[in-house]
Backbone as a printed PyTorch tensor [residue, N CA C, xyz], in Angstrom:
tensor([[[  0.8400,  -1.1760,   0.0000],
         [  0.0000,   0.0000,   0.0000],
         [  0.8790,   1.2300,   0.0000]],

        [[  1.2230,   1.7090,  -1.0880],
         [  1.7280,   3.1220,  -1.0770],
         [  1.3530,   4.1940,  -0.3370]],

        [[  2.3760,   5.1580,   0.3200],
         [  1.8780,   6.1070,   1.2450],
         [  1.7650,   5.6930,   2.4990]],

        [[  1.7820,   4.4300,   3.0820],
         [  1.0300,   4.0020,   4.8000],
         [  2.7170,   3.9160,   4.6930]],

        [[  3.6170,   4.0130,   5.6070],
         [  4.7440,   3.4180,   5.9140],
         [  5.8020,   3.3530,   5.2550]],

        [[  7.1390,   3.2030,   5.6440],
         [  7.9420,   2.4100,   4.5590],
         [  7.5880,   1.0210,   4.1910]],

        [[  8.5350,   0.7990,   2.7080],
         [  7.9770,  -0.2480,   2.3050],
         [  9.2600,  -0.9640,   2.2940]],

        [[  8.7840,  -2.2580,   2.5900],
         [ 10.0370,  -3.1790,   3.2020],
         [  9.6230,  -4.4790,   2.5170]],

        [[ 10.5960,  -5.1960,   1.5270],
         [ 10.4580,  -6.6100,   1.1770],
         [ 10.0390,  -7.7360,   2.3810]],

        [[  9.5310,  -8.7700,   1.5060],
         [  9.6980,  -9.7160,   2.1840],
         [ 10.1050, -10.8420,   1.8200]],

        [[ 11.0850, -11.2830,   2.9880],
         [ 12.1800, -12.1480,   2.3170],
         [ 12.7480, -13.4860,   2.3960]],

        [[ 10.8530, -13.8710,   3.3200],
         [ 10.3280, -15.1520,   3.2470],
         [ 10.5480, -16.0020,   2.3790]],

        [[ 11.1820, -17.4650,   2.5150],
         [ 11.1000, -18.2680,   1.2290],
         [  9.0020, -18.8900,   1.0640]],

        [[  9.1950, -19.0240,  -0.6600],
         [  8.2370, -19.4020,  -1.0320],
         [  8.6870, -20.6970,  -1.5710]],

        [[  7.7060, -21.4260,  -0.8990],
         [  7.7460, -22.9900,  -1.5440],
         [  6.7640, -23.5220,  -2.8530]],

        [[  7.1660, -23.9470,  -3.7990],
         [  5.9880, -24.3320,  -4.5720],
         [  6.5890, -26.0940,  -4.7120]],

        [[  5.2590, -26.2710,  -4.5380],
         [  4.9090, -27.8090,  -4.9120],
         [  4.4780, -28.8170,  -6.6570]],

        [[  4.8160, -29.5710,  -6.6780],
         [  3.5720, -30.0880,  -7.4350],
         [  2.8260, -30.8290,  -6.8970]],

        [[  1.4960, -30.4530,  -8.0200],
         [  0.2580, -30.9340,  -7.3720],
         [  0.4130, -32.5050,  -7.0600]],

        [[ -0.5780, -33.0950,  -6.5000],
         [ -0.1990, -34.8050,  -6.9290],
         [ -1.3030, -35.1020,  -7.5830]],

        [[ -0.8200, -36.5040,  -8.0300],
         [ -0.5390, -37.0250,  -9.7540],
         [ -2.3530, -37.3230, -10.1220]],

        [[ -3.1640, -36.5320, -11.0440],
         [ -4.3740, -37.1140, -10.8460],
         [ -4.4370, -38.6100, -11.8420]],

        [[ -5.7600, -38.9920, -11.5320],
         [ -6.2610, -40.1560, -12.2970],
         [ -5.5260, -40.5530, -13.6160]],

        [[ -5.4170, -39.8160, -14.8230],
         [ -4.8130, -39.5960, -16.0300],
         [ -3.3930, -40.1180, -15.7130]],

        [[ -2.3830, -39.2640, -15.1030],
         [ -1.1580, -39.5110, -14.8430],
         [ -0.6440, -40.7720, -14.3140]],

        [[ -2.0180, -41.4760, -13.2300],
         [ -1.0590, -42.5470, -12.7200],
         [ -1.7330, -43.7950, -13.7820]],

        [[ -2.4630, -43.5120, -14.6730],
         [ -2.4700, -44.9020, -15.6530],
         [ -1.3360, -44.4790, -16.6260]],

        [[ -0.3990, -43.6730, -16.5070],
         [  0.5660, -43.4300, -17.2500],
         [  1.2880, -44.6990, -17.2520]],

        [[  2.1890, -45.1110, -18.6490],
         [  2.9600, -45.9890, -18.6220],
         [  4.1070, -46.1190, -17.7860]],

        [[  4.5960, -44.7230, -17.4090],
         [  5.6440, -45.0790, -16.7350],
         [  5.1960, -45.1540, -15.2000]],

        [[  4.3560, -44.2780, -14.8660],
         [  3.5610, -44.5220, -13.5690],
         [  3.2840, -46.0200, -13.2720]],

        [[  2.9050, -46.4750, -13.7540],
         [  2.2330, -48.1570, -13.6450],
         [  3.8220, -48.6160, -13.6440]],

        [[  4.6380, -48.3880, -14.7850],
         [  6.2600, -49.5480, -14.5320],
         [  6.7680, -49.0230, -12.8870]],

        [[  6.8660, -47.9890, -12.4720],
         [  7.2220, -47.0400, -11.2900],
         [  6.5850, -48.4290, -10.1190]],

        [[  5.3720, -48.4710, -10.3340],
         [  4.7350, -49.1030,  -9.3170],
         [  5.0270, -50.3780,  -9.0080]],

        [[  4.9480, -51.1500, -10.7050],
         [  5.4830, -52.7690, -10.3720],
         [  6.8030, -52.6760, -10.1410]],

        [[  8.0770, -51.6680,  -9.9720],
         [  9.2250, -52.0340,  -9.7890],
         [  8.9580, -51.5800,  -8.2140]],

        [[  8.2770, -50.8270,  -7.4080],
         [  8.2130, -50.5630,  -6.2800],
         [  7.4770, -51.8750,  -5.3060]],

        [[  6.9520, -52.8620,  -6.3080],
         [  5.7780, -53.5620,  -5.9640],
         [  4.5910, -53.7190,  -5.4400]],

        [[  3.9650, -52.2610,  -5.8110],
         [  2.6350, -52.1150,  -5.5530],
         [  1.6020, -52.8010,  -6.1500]],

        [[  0.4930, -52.8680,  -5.7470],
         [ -0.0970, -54.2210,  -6.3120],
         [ -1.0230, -53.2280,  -7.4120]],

        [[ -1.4650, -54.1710,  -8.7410],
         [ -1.4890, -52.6850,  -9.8000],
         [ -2.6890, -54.1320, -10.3330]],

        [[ -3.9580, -53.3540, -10.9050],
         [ -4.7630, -53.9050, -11.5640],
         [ -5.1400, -53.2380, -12.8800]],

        [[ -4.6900, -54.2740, -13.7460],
         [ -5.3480, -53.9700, -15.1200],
         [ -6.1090, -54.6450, -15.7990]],

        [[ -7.6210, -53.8930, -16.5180],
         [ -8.5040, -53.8910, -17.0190],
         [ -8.5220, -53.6360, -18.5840]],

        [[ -8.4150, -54.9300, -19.1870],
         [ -8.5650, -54.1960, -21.0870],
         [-10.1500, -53.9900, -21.2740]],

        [[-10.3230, -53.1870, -21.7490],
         [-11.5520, -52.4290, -22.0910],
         [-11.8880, -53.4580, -24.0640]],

        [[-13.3350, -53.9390, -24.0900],
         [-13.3180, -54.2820, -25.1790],
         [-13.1290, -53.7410, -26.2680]],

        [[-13.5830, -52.7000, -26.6360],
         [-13.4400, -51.8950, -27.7850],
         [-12.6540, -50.6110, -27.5140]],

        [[-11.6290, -51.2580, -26.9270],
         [-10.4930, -49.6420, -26.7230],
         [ -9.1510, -49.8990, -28.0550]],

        [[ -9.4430, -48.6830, -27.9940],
         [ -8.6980, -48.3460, -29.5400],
         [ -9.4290, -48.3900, -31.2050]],

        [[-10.5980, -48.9160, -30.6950],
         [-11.3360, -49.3650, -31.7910],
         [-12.3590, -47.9450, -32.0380]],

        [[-12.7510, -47.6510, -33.1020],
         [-14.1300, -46.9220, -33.2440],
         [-15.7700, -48.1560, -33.4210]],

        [[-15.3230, -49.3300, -33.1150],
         [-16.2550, -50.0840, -33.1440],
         [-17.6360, -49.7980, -32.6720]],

        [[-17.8750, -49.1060, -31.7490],
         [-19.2830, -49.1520, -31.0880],
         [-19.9610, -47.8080, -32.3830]],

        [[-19.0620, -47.0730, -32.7290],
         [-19.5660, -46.1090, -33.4570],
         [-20.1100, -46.8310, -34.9630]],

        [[-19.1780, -48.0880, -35.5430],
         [-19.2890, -48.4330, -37.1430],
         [-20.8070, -49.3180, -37.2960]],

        [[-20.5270, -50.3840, -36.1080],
         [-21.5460, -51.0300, -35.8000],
         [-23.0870, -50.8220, -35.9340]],

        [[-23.0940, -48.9230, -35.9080],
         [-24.5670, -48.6590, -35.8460],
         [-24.9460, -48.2920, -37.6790]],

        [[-23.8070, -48.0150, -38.2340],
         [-23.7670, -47.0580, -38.9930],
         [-24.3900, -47.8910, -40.4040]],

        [[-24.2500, -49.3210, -40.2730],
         [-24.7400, -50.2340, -41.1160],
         [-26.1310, -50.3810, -40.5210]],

        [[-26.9150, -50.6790, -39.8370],
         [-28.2570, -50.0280, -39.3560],
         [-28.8120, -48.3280, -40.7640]],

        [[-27.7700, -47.6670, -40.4390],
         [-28.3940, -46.2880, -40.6350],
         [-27.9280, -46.4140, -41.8260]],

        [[-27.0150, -46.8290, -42.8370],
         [-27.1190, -47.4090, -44.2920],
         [-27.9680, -47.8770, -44.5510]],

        [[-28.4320, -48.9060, -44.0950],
         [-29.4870, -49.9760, -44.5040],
         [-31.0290, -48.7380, -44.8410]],

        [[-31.0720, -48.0660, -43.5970],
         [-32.1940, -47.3990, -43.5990],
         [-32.3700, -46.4420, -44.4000]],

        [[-31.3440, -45.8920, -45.0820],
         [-30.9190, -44.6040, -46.0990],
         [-30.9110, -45.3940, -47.2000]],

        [[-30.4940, -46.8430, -47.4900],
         [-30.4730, -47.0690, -49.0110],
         [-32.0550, -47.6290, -49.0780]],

        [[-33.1490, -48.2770, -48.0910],
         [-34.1450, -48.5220, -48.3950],
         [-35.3520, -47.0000, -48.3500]],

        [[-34.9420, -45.9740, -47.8430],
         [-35.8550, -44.7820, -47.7690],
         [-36.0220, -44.3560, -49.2650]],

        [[-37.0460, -44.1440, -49.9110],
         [-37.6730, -43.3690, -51.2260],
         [-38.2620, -42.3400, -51.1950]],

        [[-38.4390, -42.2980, -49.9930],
         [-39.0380, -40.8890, -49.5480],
         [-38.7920, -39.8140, -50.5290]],

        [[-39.9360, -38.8590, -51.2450],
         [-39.4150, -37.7880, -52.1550],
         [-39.1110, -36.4330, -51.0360]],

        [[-37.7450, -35.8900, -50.8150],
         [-37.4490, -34.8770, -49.8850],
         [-37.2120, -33.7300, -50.9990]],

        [[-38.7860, -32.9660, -51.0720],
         [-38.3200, -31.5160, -51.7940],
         [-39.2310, -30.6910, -51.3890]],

        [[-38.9910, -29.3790, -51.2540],
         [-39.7270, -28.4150, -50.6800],
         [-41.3580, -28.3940, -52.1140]],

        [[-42.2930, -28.1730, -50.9590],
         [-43.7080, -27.2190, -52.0130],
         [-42.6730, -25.7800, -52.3520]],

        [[-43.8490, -26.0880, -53.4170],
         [-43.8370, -25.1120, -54.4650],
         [-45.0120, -24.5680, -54.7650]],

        [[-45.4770, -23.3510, -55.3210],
         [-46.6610, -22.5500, -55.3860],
         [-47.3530, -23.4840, -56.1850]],

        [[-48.4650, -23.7080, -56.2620],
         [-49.7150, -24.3130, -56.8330],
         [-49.8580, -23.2170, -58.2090]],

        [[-50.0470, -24.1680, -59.3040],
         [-50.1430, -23.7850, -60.5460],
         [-51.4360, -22.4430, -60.2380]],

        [[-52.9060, -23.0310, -59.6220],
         [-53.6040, -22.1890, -59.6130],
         [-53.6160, -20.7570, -58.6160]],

        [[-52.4210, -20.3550, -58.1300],
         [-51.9720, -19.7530, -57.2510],
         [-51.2140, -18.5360, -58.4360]],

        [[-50.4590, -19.6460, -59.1890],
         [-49.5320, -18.4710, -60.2130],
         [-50.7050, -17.7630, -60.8410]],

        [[-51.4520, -18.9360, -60.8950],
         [-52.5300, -18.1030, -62.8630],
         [-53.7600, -16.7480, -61.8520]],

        [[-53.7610, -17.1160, -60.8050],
         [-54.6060, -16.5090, -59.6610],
         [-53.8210, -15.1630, -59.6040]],

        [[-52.2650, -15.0780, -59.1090],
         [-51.5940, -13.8290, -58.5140],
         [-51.3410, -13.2460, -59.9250]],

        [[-51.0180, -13.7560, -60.9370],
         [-50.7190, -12.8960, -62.2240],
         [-51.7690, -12.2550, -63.0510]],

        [[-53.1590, -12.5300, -62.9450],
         [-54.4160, -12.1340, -63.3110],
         [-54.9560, -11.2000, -62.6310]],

        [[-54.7980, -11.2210, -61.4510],
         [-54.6340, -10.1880, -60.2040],
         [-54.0040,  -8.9620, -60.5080]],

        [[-52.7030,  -9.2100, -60.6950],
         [-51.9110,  -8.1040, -60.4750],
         [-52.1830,  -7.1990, -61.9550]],

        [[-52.3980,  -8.2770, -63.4660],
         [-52.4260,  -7.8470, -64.0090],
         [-54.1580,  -6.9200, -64.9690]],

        [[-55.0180,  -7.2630, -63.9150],
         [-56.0650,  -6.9920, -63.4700],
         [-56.3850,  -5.4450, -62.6430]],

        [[-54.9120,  -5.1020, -61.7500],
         [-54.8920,  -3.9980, -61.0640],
         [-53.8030,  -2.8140, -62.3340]],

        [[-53.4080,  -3.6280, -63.2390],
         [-52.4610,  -3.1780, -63.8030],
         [-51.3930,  -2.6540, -63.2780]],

        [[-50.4070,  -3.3570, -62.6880],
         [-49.3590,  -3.2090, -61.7240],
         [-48.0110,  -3.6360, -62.2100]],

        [[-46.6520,  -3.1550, -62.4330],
         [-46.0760,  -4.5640, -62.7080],
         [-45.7250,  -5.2100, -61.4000]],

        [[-44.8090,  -6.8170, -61.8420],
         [-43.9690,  -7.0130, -60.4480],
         [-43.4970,  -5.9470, -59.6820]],

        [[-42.8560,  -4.9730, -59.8930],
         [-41.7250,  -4.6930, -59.4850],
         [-42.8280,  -3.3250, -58.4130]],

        [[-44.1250,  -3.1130, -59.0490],
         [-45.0080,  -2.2580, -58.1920],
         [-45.9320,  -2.9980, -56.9420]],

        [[-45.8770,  -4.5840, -57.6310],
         [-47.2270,  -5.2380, -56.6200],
         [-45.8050,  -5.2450, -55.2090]],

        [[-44.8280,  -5.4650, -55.3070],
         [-43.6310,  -6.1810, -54.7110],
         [-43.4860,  -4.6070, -53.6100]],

        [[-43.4480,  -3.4510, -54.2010],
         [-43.2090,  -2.2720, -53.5570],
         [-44.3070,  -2.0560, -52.0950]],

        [[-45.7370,  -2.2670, -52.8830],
         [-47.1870,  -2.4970, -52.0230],
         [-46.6960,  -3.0410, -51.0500]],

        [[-46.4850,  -4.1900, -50.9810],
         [-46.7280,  -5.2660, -49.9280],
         [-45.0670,  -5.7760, -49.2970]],

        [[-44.1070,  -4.8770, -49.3330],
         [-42.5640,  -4.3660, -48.9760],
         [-41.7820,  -5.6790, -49.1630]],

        [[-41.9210,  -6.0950, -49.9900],
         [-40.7510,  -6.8930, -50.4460],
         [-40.0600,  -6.5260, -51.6600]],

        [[-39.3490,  -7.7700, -52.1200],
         [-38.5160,  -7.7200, -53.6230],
         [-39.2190,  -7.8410, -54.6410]],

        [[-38.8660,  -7.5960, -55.9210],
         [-39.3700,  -7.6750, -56.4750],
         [-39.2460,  -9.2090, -57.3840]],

        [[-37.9530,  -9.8010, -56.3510],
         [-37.5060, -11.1070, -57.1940],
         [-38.6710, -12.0730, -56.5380]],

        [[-39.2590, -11.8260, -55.6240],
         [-40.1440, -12.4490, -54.8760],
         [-41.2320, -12.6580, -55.3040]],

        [[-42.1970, -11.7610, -56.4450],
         [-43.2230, -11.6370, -57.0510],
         [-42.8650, -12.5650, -58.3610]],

        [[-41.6750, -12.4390, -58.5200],
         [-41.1180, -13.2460, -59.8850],
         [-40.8660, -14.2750, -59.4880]],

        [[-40.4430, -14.7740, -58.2840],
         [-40.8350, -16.4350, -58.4460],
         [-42.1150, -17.2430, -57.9840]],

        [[-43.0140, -16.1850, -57.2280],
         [-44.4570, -17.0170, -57.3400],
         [-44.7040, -16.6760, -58.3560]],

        [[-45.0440, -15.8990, -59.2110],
         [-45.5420, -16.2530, -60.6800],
         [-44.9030, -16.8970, -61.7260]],

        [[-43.5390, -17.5170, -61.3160],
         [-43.1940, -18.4280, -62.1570],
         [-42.8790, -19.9430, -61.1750]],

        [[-43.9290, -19.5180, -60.6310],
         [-43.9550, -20.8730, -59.5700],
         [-42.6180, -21.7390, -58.7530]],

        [[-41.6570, -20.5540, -58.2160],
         [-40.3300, -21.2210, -58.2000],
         [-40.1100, -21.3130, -56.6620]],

        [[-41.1750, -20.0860, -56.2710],
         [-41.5540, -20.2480, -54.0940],
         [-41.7130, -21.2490, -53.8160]],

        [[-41.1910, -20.9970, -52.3540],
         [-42.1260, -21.4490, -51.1380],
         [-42.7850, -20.8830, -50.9620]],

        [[-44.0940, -21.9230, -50.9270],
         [-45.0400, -20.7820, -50.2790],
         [-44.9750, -20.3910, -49.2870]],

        [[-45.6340, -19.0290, -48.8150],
         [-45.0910, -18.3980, -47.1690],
         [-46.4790, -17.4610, -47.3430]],

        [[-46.8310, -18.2160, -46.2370],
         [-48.5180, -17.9400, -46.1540],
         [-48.9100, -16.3690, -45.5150]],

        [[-47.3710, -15.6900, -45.2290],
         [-47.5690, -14.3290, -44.7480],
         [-47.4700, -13.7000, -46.1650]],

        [[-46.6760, -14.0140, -46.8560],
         [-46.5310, -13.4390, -48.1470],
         [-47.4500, -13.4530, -49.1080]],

        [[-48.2960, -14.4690, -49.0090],
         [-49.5350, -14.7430, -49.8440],
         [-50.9380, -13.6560, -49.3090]],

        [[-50.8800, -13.6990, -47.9190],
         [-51.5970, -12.9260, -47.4460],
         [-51.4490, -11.2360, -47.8230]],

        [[-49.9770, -10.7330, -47.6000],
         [-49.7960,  -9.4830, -47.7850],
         [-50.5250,  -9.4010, -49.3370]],

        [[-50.5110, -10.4530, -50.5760],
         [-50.3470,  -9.9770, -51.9920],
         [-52.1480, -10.0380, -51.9280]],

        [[-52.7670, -10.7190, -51.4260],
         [-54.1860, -10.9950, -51.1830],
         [-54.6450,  -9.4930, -50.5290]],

        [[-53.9760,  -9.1770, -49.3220],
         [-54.8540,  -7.6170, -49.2000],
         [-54.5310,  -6.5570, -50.0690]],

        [[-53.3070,  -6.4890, -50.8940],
         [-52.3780,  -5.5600, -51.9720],
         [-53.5920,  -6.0110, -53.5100]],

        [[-53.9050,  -6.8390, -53.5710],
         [-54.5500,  -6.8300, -54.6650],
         [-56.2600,  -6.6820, -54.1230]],

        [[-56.5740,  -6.9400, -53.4470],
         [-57.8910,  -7.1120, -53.0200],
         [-59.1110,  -8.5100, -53.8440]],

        [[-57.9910,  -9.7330, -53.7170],
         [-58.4890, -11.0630, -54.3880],
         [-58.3570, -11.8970, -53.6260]],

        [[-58.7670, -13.2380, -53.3020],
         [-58.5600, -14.4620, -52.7890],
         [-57.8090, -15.0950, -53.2600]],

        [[-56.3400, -15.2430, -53.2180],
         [-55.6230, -16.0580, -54.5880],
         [-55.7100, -17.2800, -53.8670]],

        [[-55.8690, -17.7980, -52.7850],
         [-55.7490, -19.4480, -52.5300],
         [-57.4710, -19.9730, -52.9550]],

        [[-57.2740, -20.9540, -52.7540],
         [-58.5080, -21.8210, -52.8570],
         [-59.6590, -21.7590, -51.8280]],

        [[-60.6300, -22.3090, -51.3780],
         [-61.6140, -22.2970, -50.5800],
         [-61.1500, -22.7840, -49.2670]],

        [[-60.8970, -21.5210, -48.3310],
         [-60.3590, -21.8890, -46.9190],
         [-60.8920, -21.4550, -46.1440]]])
């Protein structure tokens, strides 16, 4: 503390240790030879699948099997034909182009260009915004 006193070392020895040896260290190889030359009594355990990735491969032919028999078709919807011929009759009904219906209802204008060329997802907020922007029902009976 600067200012209280003179300041005077201290010139105590400090001891440092090492820690002792955890779990990890004493299955060390040389730890374990250390012990049988001391003759401590030492038990070892082989583990079945040590060294192996076995428990991991084992499943993985399971999850092949199940991937080469799945046919499942995995592809996103896409706008409904009567959705395109619906929003483009619409818009072109209000006489708008894309790039004005898209301004209305605050999106892109690349966005109007792929539901009318049917290339969306549909996104049922987006369908909604173009439904109050045009003042039409473009989905079906809901």
């Amino acid at each position: 503390m600067a200012g209280i006193g003179p300041i005077s070392q201290d010139w105590e020895p400090v001891v440092i240790r090492k820690k002792a040896p955890n779990s990890a260290a004493k299955k060390d190889d040389k730890a374990v030879n250390a012990a049988r030359r001391s003759g401590a009594e030492i038990e070892t355990v082989k583990k079945s699948n040590a060294g192996t990735n076995r428990a991991a491969s084992s499943s993985t032919s399971l999850n092949t099997r199940k991937l080469d028999e799945d046919n499942e078709n995995l592809s996103h919807d896409r706008v409904p034909s009567e959705l395109k011929k619906n929003l483009m009759q619409a818009r072109l009904d209000k006489k708008l182009t894309q790039a004005q219906l898209a301004q209305l209802i605050n999106e892109k204008p690349q966005i109007i260009q792929e539901y009318e060329s049917g290339k969306a997802i549909p996104n049922q907020q987006i369908i909604t915004k173009l439904e109050r922007a045009l003042g039409v029902k473009l989905r079906g009976k809901k």
